[in-house]
Predicted model as a PDB file, atoms N, CA, C, CB and O in Angstrom, pLDDT in the B-factor column:
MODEL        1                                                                  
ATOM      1  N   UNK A   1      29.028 -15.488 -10.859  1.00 95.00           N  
ATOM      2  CA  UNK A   1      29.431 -15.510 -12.250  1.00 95.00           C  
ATOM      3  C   UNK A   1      30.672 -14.639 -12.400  1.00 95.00           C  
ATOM      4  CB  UNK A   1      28.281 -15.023 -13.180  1.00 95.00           C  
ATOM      5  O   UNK A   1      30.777 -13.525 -11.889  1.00 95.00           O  
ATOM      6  N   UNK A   2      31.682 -15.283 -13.203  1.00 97.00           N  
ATOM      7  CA  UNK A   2      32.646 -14.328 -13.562  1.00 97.00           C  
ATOM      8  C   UNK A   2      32.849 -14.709 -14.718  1.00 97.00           C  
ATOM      9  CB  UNK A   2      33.806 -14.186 -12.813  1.00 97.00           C  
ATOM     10  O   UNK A   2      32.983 -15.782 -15.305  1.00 97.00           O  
ATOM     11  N   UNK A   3      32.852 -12.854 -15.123  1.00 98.00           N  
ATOM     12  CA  UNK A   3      33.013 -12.407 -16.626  1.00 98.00           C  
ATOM     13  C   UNK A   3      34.357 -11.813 -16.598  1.00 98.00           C  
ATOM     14  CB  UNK A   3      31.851 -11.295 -17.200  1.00 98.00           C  
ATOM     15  O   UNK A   3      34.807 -11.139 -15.671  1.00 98.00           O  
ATOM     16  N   UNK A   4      35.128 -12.203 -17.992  1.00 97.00           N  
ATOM     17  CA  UNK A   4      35.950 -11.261 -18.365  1.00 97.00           C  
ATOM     18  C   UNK A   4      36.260 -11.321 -19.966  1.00 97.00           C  
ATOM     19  CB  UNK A   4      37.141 -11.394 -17.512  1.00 97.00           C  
ATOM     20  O   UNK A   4      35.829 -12.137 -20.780  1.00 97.00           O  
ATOM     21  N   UNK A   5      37.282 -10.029 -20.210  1.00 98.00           N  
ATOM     22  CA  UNK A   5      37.170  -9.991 -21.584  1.00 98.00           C  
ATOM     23  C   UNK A   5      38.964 -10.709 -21.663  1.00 98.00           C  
ATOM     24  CB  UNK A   5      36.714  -8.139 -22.327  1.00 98.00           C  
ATOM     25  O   UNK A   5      39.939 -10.680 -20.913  1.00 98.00           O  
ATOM     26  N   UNK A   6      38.672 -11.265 -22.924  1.00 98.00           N  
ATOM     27  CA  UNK A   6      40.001 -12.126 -23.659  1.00 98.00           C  
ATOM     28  C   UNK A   6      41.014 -11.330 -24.520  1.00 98.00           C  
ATOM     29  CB  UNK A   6      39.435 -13.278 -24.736  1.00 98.00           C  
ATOM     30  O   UNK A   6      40.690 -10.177 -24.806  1.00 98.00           O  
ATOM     31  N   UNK A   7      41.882 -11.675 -24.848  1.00 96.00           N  
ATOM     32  CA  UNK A   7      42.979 -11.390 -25.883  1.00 96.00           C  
ATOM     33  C   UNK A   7      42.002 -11.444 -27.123  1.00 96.00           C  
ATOM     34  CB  UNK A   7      44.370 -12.582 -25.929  1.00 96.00           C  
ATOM     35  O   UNK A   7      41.429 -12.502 -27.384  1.00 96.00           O  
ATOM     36  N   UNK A   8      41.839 -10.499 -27.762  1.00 97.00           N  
ATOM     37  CA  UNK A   8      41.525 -10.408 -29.282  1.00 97.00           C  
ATOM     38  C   UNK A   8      40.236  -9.335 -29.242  1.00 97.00           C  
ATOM     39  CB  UNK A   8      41.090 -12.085 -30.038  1.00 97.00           C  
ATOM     40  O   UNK A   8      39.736  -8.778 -30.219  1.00 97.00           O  
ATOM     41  N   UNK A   9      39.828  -9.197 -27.795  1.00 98.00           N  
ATOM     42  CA  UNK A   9      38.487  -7.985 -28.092  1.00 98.00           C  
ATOM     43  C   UNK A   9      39.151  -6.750 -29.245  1.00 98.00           C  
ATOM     44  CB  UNK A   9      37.966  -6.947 -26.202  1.00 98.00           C  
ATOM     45  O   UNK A   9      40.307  -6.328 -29.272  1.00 98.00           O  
ATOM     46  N   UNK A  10      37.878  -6.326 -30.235  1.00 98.00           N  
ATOM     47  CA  UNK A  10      38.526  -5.186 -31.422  1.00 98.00           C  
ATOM     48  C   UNK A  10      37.728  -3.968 -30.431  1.00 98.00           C  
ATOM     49  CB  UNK A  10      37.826  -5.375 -33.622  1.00 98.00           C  
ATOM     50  O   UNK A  10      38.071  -2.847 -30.806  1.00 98.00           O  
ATOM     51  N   UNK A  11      36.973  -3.942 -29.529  1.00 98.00           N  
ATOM     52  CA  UNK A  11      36.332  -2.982 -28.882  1.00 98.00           C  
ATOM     53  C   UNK A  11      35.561  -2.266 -29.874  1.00 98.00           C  
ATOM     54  CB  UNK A  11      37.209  -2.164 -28.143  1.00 98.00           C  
ATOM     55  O   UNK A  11      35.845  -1.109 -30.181  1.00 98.00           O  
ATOM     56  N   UNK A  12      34.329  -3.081 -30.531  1.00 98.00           N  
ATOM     57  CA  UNK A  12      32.997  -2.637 -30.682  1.00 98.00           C  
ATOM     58  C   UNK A  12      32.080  -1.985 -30.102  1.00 98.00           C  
ATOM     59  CB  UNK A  12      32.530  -3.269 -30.812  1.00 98.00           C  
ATOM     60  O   UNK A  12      31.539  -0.948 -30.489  1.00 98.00           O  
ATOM     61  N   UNK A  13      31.858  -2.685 -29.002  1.00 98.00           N  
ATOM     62  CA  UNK A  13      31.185  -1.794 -28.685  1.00 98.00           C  
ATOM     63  C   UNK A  13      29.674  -2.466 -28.129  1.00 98.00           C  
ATOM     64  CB  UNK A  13      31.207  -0.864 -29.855  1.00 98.00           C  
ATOM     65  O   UNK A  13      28.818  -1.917 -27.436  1.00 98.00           O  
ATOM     66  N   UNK A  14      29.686  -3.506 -28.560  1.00 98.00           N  
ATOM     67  CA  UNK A  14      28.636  -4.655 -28.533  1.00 98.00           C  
ATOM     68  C   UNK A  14      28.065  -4.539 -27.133  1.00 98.00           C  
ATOM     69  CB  UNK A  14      29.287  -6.218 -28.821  1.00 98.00           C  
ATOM     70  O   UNK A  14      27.056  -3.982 -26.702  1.00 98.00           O  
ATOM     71  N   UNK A  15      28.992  -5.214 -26.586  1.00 98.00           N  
ATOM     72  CA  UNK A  15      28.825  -5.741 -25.141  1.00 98.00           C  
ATOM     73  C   UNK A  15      28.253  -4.351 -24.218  1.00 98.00           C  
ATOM     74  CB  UNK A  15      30.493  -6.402 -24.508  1.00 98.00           C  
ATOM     75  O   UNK A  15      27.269  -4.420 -23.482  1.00 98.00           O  
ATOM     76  N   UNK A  16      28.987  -3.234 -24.396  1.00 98.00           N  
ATOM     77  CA  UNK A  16      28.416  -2.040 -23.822  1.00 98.00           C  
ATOM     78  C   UNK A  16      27.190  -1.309 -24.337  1.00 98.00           C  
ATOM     79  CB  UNK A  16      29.358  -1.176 -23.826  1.00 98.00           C  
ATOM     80  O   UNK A  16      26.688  -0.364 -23.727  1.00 98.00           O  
ATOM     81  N   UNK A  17      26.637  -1.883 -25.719  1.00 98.00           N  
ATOM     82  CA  UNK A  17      25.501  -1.163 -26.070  1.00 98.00           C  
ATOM     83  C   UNK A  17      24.835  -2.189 -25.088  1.00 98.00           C  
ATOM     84  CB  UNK A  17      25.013  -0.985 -27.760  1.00 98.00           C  
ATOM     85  O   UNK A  17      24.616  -1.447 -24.130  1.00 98.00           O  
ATOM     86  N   UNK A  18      24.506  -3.072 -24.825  1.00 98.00           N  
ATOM     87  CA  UNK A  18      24.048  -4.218 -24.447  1.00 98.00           C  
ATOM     88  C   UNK A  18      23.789  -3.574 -22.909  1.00 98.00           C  
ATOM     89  CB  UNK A  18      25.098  -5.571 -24.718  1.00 98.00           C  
ATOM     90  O   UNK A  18      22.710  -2.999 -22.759  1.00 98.00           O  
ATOM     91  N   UNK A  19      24.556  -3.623 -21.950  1.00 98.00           N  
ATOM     92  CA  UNK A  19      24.773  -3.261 -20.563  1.00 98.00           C  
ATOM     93  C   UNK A  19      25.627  -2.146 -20.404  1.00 98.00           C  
ATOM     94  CB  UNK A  19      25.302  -4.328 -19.824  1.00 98.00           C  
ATOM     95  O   UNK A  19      26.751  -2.529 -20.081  1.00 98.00           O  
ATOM     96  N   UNK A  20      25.555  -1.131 -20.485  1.00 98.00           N  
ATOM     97  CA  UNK A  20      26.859  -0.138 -19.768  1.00 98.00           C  
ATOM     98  C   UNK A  20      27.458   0.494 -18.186  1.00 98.00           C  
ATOM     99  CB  UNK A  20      26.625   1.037 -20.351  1.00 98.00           C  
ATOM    100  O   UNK A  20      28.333   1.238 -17.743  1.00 98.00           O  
ATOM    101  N   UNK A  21      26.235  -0.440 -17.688  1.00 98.00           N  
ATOM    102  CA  UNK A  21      26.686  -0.360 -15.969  1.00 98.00           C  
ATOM    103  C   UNK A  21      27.803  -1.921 -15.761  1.00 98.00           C  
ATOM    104  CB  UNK A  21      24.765  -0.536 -14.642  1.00 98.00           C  
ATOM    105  O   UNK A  21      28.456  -2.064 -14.728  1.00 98.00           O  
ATOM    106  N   UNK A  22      27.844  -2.825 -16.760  1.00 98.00           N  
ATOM    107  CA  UNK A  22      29.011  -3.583 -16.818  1.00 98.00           C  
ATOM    108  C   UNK A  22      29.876  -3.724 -17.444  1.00 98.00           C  
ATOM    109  CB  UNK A  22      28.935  -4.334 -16.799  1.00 98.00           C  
ATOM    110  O   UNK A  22      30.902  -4.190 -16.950  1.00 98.00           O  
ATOM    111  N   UNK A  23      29.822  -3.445 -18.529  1.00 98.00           N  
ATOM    112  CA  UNK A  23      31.115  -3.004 -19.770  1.00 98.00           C  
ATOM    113  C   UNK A  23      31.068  -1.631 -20.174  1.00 98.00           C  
ATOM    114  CB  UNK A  23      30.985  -3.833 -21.304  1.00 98.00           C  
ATOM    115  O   UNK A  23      30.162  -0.826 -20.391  1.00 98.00           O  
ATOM    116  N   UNK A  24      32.079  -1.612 -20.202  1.00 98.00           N  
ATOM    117  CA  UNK A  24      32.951  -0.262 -20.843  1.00 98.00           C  
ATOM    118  C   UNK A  24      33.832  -0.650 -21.807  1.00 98.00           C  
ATOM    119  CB  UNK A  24      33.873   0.554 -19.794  1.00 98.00           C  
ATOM    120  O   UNK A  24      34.353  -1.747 -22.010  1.00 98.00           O  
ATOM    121  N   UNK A  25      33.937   0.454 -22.409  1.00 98.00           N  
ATOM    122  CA  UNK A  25      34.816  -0.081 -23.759  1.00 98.00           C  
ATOM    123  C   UNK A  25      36.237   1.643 -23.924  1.00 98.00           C  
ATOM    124  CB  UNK A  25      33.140  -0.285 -25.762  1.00 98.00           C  
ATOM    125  O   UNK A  25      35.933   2.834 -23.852  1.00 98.00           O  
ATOM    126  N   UNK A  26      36.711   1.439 -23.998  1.00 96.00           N  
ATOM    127  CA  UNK A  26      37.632   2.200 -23.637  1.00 96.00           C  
ATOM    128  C   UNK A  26      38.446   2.160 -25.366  1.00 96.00           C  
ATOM    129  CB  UNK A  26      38.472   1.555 -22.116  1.00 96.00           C  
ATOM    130  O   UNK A  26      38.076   2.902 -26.275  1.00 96.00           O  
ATOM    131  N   UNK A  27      39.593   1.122 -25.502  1.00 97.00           N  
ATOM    132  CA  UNK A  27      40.366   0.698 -26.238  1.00 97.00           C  
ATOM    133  C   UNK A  27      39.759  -0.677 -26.781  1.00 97.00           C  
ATOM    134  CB  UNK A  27      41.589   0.695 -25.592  1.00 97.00           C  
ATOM    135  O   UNK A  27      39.526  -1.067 -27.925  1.00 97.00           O  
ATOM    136  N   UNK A  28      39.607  -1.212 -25.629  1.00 98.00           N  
ATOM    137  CA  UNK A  28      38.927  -2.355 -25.427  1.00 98.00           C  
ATOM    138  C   UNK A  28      38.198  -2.559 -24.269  1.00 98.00           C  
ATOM    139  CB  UNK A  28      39.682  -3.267 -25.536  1.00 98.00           C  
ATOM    140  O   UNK A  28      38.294  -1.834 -23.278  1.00 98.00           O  
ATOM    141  N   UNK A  29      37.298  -3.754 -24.380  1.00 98.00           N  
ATOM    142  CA  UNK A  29      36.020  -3.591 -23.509  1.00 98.00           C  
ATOM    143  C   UNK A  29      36.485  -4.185 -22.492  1.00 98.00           C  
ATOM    144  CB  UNK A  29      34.645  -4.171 -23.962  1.00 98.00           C  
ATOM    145  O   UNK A  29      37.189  -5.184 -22.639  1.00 98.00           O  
ATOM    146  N   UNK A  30      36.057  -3.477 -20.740  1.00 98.00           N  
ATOM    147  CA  UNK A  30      36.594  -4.065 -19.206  1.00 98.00           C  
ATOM    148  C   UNK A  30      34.766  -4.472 -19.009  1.00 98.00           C  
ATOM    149  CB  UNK A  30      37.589  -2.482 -17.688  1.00 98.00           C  
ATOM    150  O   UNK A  30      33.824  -4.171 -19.742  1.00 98.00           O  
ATOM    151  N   UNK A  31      34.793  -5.181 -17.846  1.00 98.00           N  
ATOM    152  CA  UNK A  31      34.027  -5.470 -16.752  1.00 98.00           C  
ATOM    153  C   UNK A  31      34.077  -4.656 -16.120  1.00 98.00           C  
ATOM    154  CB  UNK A  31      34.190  -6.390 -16.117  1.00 98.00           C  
ATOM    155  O   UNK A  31      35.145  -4.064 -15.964  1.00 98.00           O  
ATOM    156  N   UNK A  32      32.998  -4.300 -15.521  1.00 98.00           N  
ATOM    157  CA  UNK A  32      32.854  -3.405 -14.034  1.00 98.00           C  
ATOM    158  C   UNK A  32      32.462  -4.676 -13.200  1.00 98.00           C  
ATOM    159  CB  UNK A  32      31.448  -1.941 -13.951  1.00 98.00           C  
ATOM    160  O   UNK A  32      31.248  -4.856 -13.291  1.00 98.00           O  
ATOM    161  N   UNK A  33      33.098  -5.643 -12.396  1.00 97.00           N  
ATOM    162  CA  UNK A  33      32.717  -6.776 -11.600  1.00 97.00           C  
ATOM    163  C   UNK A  33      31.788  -6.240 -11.063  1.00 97.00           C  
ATOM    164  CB  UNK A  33      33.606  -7.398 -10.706  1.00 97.00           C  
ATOM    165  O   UNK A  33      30.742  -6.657 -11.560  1.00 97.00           O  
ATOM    166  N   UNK A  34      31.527  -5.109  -9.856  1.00 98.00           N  
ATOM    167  CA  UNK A  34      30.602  -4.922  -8.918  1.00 98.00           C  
ATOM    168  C   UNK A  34      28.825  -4.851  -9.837  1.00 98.00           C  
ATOM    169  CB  UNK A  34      31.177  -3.387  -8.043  1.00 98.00           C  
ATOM    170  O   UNK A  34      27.775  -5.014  -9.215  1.00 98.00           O  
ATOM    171  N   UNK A  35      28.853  -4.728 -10.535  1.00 98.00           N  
ATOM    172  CA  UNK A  35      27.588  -4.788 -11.448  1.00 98.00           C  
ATOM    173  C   UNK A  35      27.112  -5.769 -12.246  1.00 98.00           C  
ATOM    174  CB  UNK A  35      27.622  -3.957 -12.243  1.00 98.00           C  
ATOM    175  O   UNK A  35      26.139  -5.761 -12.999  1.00 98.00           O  
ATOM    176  N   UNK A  36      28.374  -7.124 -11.856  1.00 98.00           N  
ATOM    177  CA  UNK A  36      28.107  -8.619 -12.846  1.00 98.00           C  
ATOM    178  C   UNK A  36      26.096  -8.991 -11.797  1.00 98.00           C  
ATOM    179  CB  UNK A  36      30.172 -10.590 -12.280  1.00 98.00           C  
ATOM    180  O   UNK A  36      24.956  -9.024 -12.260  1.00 98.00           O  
ATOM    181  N   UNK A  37      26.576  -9.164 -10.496  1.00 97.00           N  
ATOM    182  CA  UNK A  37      25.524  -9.480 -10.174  1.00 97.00           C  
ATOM    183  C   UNK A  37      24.060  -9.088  -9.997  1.00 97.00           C  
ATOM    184  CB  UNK A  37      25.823  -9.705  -9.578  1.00 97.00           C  
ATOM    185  O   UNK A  37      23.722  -8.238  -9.174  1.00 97.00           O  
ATOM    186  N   UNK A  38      23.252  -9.689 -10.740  1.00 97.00           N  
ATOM    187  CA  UNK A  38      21.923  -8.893 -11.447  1.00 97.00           C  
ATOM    188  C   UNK A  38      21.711  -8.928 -12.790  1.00 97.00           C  
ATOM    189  CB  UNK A  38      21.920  -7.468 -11.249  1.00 97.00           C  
ATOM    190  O   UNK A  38      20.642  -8.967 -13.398  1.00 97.00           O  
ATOM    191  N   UNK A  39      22.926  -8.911 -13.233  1.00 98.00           N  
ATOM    192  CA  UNK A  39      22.710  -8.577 -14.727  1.00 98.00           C  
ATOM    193  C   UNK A  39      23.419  -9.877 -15.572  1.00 98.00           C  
ATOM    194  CB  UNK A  39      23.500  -6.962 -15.144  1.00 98.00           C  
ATOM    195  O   UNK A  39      23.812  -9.891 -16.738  1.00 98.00           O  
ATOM    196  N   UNK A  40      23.438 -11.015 -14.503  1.00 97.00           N  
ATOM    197  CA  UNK A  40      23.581 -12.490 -15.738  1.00 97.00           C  
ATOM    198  C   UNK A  40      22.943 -12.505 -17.072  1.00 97.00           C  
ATOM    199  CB  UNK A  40      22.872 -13.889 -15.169  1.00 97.00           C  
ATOM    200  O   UNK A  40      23.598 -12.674 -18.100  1.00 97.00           O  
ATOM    201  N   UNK A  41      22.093 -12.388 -17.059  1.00 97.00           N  
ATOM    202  CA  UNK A  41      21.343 -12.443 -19.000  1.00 97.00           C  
ATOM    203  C   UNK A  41      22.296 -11.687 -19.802  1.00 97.00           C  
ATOM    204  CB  UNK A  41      19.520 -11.454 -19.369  1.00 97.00           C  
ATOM    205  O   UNK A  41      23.024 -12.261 -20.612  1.00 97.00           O  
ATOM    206  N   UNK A  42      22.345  -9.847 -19.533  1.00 98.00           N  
ATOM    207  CA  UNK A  42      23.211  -8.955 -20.049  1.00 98.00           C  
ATOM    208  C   UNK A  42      24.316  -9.782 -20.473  1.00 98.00           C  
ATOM    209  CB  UNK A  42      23.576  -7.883 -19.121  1.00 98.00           C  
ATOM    210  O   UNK A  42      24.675  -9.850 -21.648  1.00 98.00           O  
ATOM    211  N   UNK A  43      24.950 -10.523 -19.355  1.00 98.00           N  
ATOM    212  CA  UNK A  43      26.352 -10.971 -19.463  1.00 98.00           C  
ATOM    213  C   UNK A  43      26.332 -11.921 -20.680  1.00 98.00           C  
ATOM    214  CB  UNK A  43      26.901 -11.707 -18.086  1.00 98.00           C  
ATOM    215  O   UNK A  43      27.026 -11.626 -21.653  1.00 98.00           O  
ATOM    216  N   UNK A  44      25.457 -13.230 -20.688  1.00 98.00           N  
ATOM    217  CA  UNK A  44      25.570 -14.002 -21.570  1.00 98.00           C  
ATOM    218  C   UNK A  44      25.083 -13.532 -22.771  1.00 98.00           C  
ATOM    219  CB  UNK A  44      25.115 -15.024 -21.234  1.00 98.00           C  
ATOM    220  O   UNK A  44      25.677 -13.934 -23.771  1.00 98.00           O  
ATOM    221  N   UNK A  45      23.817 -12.513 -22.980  1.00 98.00           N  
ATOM    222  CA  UNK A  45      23.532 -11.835 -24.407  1.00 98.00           C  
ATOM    223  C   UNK A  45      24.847 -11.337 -24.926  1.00 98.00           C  
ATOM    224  CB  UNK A  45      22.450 -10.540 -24.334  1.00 98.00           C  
ATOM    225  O   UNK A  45      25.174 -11.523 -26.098  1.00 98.00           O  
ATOM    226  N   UNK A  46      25.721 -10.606 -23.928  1.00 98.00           N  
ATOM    227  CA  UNK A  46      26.552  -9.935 -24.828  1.00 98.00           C  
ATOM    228  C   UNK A  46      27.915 -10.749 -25.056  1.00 98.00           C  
ATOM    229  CB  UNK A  46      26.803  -8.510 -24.289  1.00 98.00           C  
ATOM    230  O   UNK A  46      28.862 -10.350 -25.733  1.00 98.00           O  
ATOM    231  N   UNK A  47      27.833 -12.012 -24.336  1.00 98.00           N  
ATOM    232  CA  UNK A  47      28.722 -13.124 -24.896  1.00 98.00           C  
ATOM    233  C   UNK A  47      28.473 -13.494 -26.279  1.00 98.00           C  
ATOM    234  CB  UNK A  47      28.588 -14.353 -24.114  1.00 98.00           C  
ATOM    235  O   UNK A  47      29.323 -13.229 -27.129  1.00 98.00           O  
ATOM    236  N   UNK A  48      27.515 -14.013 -26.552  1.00 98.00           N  
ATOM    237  CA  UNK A  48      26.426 -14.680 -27.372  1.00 98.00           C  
ATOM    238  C   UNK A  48      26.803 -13.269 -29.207  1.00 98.00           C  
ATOM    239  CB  UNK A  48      24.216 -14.477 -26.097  1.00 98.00           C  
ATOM    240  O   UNK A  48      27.103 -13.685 -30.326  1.00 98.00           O  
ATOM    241  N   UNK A  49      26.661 -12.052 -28.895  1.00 98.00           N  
ATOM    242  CA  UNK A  49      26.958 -11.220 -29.460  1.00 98.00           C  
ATOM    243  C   UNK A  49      28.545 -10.520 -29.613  1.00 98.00           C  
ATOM    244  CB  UNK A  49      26.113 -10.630 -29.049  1.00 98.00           C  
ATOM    245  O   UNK A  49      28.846  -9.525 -30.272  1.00 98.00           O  
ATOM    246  N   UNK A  50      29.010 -10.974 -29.176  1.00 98.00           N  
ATOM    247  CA  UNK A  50      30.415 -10.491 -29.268  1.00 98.00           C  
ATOM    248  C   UNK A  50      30.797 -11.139 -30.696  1.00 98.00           C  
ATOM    249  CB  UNK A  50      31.443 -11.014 -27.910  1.00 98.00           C  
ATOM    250  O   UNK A  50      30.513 -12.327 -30.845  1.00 98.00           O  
ATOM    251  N   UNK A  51      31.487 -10.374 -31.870  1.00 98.00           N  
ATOM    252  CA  UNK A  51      31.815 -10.643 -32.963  1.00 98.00           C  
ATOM    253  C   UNK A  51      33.528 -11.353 -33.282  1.00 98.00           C  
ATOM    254  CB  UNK A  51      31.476  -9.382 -33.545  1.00 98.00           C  
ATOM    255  O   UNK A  51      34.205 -11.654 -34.265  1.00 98.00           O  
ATOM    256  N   UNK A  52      33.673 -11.373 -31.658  1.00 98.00           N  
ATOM    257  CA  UNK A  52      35.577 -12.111 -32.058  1.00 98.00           C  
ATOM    258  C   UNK A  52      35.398 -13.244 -30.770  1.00 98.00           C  
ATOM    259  CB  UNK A  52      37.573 -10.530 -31.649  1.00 98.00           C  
ATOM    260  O   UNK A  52      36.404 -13.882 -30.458  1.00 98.00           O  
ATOM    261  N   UNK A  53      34.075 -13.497 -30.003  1.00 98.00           N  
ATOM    262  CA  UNK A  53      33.605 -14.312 -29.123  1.00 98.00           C  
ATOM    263  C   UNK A  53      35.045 -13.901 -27.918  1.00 98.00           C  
ATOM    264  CB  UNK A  53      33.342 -16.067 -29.846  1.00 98.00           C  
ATOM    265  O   UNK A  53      35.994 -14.684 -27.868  1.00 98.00           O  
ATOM    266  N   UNK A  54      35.029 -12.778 -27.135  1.00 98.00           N  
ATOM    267  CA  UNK A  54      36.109 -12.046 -26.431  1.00 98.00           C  
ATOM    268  C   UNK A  54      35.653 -11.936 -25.043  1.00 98.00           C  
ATOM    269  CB  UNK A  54      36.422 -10.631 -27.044  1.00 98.00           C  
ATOM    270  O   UNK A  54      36.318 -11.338 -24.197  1.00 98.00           O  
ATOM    271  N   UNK A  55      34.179 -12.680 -24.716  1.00 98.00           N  
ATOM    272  CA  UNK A  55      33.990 -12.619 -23.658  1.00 98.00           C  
ATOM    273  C   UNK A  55      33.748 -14.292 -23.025  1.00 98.00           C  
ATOM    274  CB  UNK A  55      32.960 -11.600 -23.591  1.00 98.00           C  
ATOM    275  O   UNK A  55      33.319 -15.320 -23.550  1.00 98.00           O  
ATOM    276  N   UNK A  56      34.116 -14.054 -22.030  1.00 98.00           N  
ATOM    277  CA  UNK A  56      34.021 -15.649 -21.207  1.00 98.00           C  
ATOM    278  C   UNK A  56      33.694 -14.993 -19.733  1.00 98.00           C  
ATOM    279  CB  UNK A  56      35.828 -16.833 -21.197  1.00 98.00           C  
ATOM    280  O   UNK A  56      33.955 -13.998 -19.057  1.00 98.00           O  
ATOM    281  N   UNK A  57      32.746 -16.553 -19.682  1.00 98.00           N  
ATOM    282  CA  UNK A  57      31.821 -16.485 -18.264  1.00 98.00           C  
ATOM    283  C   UNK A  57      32.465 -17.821 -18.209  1.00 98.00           C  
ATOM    284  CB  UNK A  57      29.840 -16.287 -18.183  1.00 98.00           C  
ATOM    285  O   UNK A  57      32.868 -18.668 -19.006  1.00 98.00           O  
ATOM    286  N   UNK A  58      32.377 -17.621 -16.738  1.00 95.00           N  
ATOM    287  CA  UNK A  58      32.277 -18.792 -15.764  1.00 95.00           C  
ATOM    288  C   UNK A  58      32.135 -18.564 -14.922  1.00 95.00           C  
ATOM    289  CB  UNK A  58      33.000 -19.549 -15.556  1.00 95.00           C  
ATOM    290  O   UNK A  58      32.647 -17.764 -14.139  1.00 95.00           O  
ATOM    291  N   UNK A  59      30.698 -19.854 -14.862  1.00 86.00           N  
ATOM    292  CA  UNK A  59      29.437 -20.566 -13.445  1.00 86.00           C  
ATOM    293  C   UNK A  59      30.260 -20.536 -12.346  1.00 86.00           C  
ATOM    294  CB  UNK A  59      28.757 -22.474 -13.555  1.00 86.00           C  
ATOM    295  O   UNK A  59      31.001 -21.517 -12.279  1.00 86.00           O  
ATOM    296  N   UNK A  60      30.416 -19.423 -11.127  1.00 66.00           N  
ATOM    297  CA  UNK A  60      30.832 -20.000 -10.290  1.00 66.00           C  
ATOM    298  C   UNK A  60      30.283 -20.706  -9.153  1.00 66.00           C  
ATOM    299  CB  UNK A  60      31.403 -19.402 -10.073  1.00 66.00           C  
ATOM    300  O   UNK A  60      31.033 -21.276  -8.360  1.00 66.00           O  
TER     301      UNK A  60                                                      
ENDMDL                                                                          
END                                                                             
């Protein structure tokens, strides 16, 4: 699976309350790749919850 964050994240905060061994939110929210695997659900909950929809997965 690869996650990343898009043009328009406002850095809520969402995605890292959600998982914080894979997002961080800084300015705006990064991936930590080495921690995508395991935590697919995390990934798509906090897709699913993102309020400017700033995260994209793709099945690899």
């Amino acid at each position: 699976m690869n996650v990343c964050i898009m043009d328009g994240c406002v850095g809520c905060g969402a995605c890292e309350a959600i998982n914080s061994d894979v997002f961080f939110v800084d300015v705006v929210a990064h991936v930590n790749d080495s921690s995508v695997d395991g935590n697919e659900q995390d990934c798509i909950d906090a897709a699913l919850v993102c309020p400017v929809n700033a995260i994209w997965i793709e099945d690899i």
